[in-house]
ZADO-1210 file (C-alpha; in nm, 4 decimals, padded with zeros to 6 digits):
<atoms>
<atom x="00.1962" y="02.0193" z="-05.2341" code="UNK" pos="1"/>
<atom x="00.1356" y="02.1611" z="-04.9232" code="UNK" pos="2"/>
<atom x="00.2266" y="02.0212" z="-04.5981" code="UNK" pos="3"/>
<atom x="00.0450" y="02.1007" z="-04.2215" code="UNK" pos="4"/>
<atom x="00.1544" y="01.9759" z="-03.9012" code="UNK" pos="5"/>
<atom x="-00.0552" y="01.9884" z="-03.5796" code="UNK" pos="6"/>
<atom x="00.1269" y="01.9872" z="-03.2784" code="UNK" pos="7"/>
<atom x="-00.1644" y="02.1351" z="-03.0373" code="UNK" pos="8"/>
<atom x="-00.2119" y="01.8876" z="-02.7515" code="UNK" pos="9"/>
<atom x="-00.4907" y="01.8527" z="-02.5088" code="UNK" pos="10"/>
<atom x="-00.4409" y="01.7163" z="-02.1757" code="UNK" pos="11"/>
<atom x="-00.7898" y="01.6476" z="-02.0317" code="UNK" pos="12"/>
<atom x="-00.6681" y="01.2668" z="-01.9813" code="UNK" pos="13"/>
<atom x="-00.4038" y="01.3042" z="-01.7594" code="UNK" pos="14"/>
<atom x="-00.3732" y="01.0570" z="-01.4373" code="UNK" pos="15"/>
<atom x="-00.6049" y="01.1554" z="-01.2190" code="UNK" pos="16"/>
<atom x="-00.4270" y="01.2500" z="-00.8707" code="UNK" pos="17"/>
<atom x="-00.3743" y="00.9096" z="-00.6697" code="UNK" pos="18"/>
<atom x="-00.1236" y="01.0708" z="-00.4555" code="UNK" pos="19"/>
<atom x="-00.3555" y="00.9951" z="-00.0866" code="UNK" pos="20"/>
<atom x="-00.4557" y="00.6929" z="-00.2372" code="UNK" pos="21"/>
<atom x="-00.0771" y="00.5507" z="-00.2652" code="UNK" pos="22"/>
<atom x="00.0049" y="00.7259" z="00.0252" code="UNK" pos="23"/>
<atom x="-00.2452" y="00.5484" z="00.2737" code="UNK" pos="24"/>
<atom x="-00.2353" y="00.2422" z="00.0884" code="UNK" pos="25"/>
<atom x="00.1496" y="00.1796" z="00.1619" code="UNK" pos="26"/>
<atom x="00.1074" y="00.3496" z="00.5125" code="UNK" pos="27"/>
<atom x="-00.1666" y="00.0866" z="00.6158" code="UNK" pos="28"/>
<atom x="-00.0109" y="-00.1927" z="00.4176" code="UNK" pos="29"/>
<atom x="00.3007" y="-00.1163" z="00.6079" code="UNK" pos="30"/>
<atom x="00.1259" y="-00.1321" z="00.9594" code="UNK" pos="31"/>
<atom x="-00.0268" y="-00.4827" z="00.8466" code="UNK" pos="32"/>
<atom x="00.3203" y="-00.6132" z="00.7691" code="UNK" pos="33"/>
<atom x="00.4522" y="-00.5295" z="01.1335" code="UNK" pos="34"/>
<atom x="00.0982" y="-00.6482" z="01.2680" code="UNK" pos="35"/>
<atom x="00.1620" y="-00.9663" z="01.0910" code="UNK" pos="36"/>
<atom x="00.4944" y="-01.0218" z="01.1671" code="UNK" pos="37"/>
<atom x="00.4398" y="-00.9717" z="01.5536" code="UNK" pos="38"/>
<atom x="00.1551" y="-01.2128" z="01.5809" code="UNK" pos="39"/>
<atom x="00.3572" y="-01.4659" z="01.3192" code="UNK" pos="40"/>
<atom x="00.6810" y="-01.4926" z="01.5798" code="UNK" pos="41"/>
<atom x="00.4391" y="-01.4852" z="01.8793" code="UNK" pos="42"/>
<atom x="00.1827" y="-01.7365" z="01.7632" code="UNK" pos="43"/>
<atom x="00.4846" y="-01.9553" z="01.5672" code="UNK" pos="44"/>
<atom x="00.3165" y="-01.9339" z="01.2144" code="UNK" pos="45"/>
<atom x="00.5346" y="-01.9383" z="00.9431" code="UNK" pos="46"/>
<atom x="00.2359" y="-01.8838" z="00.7316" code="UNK" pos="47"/>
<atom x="00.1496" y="-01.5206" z="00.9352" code="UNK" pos="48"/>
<atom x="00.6171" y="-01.4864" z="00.8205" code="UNK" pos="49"/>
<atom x="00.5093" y="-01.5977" z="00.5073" code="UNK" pos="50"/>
<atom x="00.2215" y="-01.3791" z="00.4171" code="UNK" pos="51"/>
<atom x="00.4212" y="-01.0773" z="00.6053" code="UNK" pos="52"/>
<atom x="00.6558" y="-01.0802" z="00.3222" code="UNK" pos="53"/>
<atom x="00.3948" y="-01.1145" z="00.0389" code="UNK" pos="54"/>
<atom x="00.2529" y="-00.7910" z="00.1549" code="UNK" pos="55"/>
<atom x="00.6205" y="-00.6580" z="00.1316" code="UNK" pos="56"/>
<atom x="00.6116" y="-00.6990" z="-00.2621" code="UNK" pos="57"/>
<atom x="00.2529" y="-00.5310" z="-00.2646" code="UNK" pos="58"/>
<atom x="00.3845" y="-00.2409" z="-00.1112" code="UNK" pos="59"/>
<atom x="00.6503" y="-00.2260" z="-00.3581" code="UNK" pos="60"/>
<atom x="00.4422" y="-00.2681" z="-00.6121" code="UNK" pos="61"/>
<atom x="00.1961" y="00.0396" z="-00.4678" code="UNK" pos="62"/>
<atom x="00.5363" y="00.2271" z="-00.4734" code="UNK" pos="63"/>
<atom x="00.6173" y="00.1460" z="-00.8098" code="UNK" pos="64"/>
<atom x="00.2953" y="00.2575" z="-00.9323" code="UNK" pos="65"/>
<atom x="00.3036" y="00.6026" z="-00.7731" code="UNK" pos="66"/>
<atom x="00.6991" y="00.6545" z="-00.8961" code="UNK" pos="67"/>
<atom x="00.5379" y="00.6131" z="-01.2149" code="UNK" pos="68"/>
<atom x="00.2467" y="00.8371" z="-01.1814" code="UNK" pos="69"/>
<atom x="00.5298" y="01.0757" z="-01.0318" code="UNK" pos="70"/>
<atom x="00.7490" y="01.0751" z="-01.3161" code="UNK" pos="71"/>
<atom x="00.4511" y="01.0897" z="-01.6217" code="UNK" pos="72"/>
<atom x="00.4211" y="01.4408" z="-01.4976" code="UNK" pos="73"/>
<atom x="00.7976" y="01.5377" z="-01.5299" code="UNK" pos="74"/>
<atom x="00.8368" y="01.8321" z="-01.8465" code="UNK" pos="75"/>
<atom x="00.9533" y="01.7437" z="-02.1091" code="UNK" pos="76"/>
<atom x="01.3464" y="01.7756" z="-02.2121" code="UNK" pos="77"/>
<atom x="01.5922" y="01.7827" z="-02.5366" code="UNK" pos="78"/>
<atom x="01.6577" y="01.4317" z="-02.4609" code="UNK" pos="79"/>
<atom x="01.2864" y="01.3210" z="-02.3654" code="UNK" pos="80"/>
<atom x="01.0565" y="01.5002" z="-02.6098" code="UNK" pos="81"/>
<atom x="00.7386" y="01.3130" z="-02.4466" code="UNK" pos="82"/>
<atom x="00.8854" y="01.3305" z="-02.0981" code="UNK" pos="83"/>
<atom x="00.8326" y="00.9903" z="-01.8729" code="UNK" pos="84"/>
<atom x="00.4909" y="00.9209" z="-01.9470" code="UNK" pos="85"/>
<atom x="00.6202" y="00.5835" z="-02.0690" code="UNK" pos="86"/>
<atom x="00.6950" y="00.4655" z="-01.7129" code="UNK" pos="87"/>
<atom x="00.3102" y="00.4376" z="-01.6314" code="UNK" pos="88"/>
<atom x="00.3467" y="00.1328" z="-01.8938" code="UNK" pos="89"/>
<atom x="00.6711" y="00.0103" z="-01.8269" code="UNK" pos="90"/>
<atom x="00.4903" y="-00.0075" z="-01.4322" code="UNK" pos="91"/>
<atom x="00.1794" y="-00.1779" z="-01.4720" code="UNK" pos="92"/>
<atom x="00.3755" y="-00.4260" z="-01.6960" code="UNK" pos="93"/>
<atom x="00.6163" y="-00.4742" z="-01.3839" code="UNK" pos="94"/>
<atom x="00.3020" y="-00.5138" z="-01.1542" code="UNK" pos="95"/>
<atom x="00.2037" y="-00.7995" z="-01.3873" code="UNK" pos="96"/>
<atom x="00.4954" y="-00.9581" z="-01.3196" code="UNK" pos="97"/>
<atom x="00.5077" y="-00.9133" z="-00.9314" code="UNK" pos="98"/>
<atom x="00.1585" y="-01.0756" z="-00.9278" code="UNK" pos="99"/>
<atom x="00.2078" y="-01.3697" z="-01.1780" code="UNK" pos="100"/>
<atom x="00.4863" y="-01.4241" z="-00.9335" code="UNK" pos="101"/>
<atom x="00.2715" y="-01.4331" z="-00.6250" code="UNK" pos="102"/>
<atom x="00.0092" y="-01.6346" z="-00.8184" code="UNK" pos="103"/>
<atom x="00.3065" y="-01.9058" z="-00.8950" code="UNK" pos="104"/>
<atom x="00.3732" y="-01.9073" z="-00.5263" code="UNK" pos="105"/>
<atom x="00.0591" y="-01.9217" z="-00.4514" code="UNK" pos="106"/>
<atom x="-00.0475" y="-02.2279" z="-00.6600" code="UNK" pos="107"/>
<atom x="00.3202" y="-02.3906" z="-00.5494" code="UNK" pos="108"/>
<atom x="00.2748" y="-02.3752" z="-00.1635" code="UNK" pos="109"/>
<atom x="-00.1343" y="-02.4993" z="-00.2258" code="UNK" pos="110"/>
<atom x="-00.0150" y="-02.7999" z="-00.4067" code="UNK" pos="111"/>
<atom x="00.2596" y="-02.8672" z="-00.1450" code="UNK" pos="112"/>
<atom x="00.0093" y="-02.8968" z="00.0687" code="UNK" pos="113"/>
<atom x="-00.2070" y="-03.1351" z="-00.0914" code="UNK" pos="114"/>
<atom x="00.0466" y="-03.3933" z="00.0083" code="UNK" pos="115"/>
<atom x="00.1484" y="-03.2277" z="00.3403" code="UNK" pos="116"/>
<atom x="-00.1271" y="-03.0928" z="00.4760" code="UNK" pos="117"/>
<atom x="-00.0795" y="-02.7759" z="00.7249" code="UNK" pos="118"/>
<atom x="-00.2005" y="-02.7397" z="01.0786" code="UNK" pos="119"/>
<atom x="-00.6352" y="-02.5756" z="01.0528" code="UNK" pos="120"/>
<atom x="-00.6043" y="-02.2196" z="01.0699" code="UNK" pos="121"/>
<atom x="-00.6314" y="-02.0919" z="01.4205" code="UNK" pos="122"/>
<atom x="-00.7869" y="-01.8139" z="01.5675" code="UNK" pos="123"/>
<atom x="-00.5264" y="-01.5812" z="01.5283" code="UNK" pos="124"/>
<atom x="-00.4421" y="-01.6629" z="01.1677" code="UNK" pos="125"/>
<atom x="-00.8452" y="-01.6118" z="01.1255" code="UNK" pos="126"/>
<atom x="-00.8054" y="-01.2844" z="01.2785" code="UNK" pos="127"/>
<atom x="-00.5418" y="-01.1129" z="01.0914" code="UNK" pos="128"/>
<atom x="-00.6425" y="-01.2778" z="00.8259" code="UNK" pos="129"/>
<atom x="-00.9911" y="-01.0326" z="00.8715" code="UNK" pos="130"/>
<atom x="-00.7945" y="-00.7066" z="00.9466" code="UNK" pos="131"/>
<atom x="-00.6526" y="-00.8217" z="00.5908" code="UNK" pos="132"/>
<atom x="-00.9515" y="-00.8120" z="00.4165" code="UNK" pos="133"/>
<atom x="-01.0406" y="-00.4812" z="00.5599" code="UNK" pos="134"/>
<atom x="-00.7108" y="-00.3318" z="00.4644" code="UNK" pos="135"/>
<atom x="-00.6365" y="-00.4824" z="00.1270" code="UNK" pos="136"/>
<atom x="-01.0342" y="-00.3898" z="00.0438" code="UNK" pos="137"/>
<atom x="-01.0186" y="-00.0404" z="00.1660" code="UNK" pos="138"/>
<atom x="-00.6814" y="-00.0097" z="-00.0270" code="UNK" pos="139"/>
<atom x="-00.8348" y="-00.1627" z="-00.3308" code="UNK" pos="140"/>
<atom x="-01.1408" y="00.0599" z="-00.3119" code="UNK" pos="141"/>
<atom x="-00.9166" y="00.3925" z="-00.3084" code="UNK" pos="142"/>
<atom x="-00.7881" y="00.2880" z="-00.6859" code="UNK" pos="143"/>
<atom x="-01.1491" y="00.1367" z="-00.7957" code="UNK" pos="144"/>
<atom x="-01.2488" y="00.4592" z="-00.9976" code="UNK" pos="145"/>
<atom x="-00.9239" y="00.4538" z="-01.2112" code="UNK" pos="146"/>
<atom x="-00.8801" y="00.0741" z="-01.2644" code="UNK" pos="147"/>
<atom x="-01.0418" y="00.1393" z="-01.6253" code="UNK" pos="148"/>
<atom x="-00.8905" y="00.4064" z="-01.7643" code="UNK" pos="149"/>
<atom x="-00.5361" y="00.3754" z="-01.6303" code="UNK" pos="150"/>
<atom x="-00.3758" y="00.0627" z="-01.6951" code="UNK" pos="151"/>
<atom x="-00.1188" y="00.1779" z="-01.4239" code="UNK" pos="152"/>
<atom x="-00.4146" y="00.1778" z="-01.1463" code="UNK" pos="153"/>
<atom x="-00.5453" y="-00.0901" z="-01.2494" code="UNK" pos="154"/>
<atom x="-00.2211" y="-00.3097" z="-01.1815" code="UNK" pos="155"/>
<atom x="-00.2538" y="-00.1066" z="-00.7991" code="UNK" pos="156"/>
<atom x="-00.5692" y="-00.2222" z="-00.7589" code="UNK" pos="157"/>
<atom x="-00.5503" y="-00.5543" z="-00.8714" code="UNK" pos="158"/>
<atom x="-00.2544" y="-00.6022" z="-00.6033" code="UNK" pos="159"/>
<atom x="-00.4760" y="-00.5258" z="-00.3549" code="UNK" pos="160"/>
<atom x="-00.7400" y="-00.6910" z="-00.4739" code="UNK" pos="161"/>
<atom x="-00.6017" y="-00.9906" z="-00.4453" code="UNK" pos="162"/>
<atom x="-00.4644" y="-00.9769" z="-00.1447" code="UNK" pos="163"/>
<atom x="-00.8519" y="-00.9634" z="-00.0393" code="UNK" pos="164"/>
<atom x="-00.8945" y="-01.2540" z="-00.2569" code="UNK" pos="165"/>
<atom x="-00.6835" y="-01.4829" z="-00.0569" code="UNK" pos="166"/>
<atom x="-00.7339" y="-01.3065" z="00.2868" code="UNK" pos="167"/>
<atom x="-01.1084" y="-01.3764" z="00.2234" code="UNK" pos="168"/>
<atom x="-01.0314" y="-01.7105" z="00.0984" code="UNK" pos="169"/>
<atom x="-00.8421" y="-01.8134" z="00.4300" code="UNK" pos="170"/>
<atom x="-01.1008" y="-01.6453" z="00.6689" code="UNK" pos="171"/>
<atom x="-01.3892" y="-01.8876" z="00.4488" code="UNK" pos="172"/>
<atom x="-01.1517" y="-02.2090" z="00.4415" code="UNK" pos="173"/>
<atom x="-01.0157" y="-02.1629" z="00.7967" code="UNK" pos="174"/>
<atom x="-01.3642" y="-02.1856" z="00.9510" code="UNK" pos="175"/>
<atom x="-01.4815" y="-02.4482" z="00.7546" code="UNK" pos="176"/>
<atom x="-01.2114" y="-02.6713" z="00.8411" code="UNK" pos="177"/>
<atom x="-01.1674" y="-02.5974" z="01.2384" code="UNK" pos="178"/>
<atom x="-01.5416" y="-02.7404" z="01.2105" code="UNK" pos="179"/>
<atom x="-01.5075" y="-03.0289" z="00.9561" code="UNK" pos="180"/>
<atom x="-01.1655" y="-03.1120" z="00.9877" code="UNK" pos="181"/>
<atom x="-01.1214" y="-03.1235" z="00.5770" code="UNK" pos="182"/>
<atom x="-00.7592" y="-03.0187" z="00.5499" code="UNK" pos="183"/>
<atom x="-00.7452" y="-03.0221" z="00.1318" code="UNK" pos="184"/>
<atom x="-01.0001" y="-02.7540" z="00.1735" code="UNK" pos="185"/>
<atom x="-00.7119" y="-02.4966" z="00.1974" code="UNK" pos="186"/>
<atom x="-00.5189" y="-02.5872" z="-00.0707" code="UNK" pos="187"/>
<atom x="-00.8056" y="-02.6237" z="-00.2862" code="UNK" pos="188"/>
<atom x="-00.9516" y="-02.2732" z="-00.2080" code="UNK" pos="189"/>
<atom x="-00.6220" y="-02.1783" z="-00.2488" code="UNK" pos="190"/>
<atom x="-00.5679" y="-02.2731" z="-00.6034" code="UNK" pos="191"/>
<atom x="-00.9209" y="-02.1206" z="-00.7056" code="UNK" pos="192"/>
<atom x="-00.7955" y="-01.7657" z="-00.6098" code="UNK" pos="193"/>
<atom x="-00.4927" y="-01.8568" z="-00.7766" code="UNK" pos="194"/>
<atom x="-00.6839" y="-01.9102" z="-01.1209" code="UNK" pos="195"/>
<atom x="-00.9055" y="-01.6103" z="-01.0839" code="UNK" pos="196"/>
<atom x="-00.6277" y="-01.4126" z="-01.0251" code="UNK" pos="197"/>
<atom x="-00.3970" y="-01.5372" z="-01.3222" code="UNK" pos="198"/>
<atom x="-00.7022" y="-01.4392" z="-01.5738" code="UNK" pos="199"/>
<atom x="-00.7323" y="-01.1151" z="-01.4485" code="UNK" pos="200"/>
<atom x="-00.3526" y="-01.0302" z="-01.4193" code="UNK" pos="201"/>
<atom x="-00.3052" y="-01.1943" z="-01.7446" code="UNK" pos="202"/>
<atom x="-00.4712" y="-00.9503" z="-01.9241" code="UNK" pos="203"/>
<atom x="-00.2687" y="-00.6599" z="-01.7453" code="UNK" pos="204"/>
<atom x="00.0164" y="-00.7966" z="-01.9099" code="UNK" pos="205"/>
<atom x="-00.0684" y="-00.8530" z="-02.2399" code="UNK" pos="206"/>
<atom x="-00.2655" y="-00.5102" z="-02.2566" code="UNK" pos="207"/>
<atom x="00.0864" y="-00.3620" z="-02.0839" code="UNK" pos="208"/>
<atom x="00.3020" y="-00.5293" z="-02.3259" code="UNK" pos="209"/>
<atom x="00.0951" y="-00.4543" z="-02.6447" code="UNK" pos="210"/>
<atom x="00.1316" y="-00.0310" z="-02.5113" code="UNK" pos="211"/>
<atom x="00.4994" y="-00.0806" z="-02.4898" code="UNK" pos="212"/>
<atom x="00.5250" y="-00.1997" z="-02.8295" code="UNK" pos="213"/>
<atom x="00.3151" y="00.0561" z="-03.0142" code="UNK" pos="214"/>
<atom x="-00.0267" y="-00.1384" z="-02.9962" code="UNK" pos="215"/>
<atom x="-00.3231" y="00.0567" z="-03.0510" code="UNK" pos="216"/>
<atom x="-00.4513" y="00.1217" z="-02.7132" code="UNK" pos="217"/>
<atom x="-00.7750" y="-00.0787" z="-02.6011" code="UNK" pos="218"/>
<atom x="-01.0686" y="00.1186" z="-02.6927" code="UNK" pos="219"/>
<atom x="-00.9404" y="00.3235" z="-02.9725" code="UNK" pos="220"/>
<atom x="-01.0620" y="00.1893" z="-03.3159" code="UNK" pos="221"/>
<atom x="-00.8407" y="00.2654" z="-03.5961" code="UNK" pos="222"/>
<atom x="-01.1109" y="00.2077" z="-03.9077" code="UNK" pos="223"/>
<atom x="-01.3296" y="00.4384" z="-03.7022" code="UNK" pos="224"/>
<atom x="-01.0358" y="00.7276" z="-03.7040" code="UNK" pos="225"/>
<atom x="-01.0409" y="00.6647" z="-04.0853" code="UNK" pos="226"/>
<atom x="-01.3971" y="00.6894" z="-04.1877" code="UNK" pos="227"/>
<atom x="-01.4163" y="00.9994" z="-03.9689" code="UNK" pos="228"/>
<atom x="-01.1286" y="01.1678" z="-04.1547" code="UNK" pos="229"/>
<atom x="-01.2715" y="01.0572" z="-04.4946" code="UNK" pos="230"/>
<atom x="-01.6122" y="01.2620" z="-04.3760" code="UNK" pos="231"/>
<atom x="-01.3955" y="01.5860" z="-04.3839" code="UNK" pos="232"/>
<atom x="-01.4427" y="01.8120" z="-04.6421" code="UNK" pos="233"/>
<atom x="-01.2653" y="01.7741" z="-04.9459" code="UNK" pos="234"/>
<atom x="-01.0480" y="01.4510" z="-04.8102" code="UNK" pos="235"/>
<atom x="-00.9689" y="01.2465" z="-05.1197" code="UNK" pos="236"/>
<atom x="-00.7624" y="01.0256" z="-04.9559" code="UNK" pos="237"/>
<atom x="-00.6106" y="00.8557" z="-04.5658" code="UNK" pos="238"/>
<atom x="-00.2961" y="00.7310" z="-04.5147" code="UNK" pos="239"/>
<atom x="-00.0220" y="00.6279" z="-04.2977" code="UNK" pos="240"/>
<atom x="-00.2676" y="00.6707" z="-04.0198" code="UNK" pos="241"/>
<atom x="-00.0564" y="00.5415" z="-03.6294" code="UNK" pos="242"/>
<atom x="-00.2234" y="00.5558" z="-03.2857" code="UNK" pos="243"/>
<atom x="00.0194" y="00.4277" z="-02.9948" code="UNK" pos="244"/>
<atom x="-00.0075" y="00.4878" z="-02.6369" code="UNK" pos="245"/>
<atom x="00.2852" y="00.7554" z="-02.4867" code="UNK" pos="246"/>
<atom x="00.1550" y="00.6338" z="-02.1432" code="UNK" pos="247"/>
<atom x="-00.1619" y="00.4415" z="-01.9930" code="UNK" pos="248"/>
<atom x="-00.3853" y="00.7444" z="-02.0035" code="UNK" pos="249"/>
<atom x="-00.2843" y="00.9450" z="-02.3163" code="UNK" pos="250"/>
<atom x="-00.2837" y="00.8569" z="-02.7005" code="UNK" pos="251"/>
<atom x="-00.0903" y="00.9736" z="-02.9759" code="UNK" pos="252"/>
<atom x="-00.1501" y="00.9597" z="-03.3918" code="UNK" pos="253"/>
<atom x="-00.0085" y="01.0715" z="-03.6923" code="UNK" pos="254"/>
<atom x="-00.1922" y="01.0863" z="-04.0089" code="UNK" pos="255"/>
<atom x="-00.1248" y="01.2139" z="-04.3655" code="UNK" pos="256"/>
<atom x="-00.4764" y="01.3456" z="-04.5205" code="UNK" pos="257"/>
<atom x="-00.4801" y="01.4238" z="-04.9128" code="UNK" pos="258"/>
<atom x="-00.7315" y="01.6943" z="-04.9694" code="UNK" pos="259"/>
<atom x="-00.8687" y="01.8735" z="-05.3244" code="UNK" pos="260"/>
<atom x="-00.8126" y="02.2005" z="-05.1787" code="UNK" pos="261"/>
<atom x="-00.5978" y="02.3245" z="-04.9031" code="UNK" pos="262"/>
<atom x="-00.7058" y="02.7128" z="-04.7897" code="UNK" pos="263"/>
<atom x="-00.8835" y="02.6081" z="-04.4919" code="UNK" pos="264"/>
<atom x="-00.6538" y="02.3836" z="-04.3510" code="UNK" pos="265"/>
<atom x="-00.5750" y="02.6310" z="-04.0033" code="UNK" pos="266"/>
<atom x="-00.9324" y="02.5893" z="-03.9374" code="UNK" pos="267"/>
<atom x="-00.9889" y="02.2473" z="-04.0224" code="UNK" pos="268"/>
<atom x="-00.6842" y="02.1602" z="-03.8002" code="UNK" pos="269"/>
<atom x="-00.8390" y="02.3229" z="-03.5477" code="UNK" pos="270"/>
<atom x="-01.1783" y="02.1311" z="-03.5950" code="UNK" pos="271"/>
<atom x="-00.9630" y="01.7873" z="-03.6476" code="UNK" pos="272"/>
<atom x="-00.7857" y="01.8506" z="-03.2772" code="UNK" pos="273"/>
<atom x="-01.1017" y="01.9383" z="-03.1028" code="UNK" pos="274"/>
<atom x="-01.3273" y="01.6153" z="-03.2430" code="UNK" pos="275"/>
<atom x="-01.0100" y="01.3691" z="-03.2829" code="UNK" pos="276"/>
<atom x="-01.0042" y="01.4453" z="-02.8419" code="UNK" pos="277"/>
<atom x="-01.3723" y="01.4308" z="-02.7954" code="UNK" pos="278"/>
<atom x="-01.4526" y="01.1122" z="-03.0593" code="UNK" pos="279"/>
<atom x="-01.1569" y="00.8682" z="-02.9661" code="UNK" pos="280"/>
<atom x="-00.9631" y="01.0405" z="-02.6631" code="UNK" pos="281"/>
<atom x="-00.6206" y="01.1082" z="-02.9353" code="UNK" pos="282"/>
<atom x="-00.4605" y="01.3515" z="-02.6743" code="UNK" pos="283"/>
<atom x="-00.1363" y="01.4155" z="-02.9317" code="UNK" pos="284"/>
<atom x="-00.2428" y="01.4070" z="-03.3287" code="UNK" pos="285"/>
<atom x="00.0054" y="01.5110" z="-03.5729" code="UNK" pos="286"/>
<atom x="-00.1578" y="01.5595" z="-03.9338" code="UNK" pos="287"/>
<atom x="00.0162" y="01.5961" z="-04.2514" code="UNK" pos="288"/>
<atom x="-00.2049" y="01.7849" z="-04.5436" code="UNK" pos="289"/>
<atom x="-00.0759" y="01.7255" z="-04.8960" code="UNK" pos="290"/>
<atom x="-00.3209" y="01.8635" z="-05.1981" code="UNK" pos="291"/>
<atom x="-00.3781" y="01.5931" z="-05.4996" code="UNK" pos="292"/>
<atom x="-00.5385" y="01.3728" z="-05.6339" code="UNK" pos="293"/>
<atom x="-00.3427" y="01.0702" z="-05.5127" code="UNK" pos="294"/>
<atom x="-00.2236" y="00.9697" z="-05.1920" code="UNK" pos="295"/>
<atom x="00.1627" y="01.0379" z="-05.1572" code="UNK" pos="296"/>
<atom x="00.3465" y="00.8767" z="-04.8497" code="UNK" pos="297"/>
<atom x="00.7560" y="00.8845" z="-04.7336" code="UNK" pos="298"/>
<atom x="00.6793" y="00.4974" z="-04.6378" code="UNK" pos="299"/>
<atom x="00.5500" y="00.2270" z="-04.7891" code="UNK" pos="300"/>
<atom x="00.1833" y="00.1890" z="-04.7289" code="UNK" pos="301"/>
<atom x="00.1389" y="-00.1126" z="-04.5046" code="UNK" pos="302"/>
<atom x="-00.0751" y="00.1027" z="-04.2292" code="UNK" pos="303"/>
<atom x="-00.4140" y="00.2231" z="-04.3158" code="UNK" pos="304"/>
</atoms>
């Protein structure tokens, strides 16, 4: 029985370089915070204090996210085979976290309101709150084009995102009630950004936590891997067949084919590495040959 390993690895799907992106997103996130806090001990608003220190956690979380990207393109060593690449997961999973946070204190200080109602926003609050949408949004917009394919971006830009979310949502409530008066407005408009945010930040962390236990990643479909290396010549038989993420952008398998005949298998390797990249983005496959008529596996066969 003859055995074949591939261990030829295309790395097409590496993060794409957010370096500037993280770079001027903490710079002007850091220049909001001091805006803020000036204008919060000047004007006496502990929600301008309040806010200041949100924006604190989003630019560790902005920080987090580029350590990460960082550190998925360390080499590889004796001790880490695969490098860090893991640490793009282990981030956006921590982002999820950060923001399920801010959603909690979100929803906490709206309901706290409902039965003590806060001062209508004045025209100062209404102001930064503005320069925050422009920030936040322009910060947001830097990490749009790599929300989908990098579950480590995507937790950046949903940080920022919402921190548009609820900038917009005080600029929209503040002016409403200045006019009307209608003081559960904020709270209200306040717990509406805190539901569109949870749904959107709750699927960051189940798609994060799935990756760091093994999950197939999102996108890949496993019976589709199969029926493609069933099509290859003489393949008899598919087993043992894993795809887990090594990090948010890259994909890894292992797969034990049975075929009739084996005297091709160089080229067919070669063929395997080339359409198993281009077909379902598998950046690392490692394929085990064995001739037969039967499939023959080292573990039980519970995976397809």
């Amino acid at each position: 029985m003859g055995h074949t390993h591939s261990h030829e690895h295309s790395h097409s799907h590496q993060p794409a370089n957010f370096g500037k992106a993280f770079a001027v997103g903490i710079i002007l996130n850091v220049i909001f915070i001091a805006v803020e806090t000036v204008y919060g001990i000047t004007s006496n608003s502990l929600a301008l204090l309040a806010d200041a220190g949100h924006n604190l956690s989003d630019v560790f979380g902005l920080a987090i996210a580029w350590i990460a990207v960082w550190l998925g393109k360390k080499a590889p060593s004796k001790t880490r085979t695969y490098g860090l690449k893991r640490s793009s997961i282990l981030a956006a999973m921590l982002n999820a976290v950060f923001l399920l946070i801010a959603i909690g204190g979100i929803a906490w200080e709206a309901v706290q309101r409902f039965s003590a109602p806060s001062p209508a926003a004045g025209a100062t609050v209404i102001i930064v709150a503005v320069i925050g949408i422009v920030i936040n949004g322009f910060t947001a917009f830097l990490f749009m084009s790599g929300r989908k394919k990098d579950l480590n971006i995507r937790g950046a830009y949903m940080h920022m995102a919402a921190d548009t979310l609820v900038s917009l949502g005080v600029v929209i409530a503040g002016f409403i009630m200045i006019y009307t008066g209608w003081e559960w407005l904020d709270p209200t408009v306040s717990l509406i950004i805190a539901a569109v945010i949870f749904i959107g930040t709750w699927s960051l962390l189940k798609e994060s936590v799935n990756l760091s236990l093994d999950a197939v990643p999102s996108g890949i479909e496993t019976e589709e891997i199969k029926k493609y290396l069933m099509n290859l010549p003489d393949v008899i038989d598919v087993h043992d067949l894993h795809v887990w993420a090594m990090s948010t952008t890259e994909a890894a398998m292992t797969v034990h084919l049975v075929r009739s005949k084996i005297e091709d298998n160089d080229e067919l390797i070669l063929r395997m590495n080339k359409e198993l990249h281009d077909k379902f983005e598998i950046e690392h496959p490692t394929i085990q040959i064995e001739k037969g008529t039967f499939a023959c596996s080292f573990a039980p066969h519970d995976v397809i």
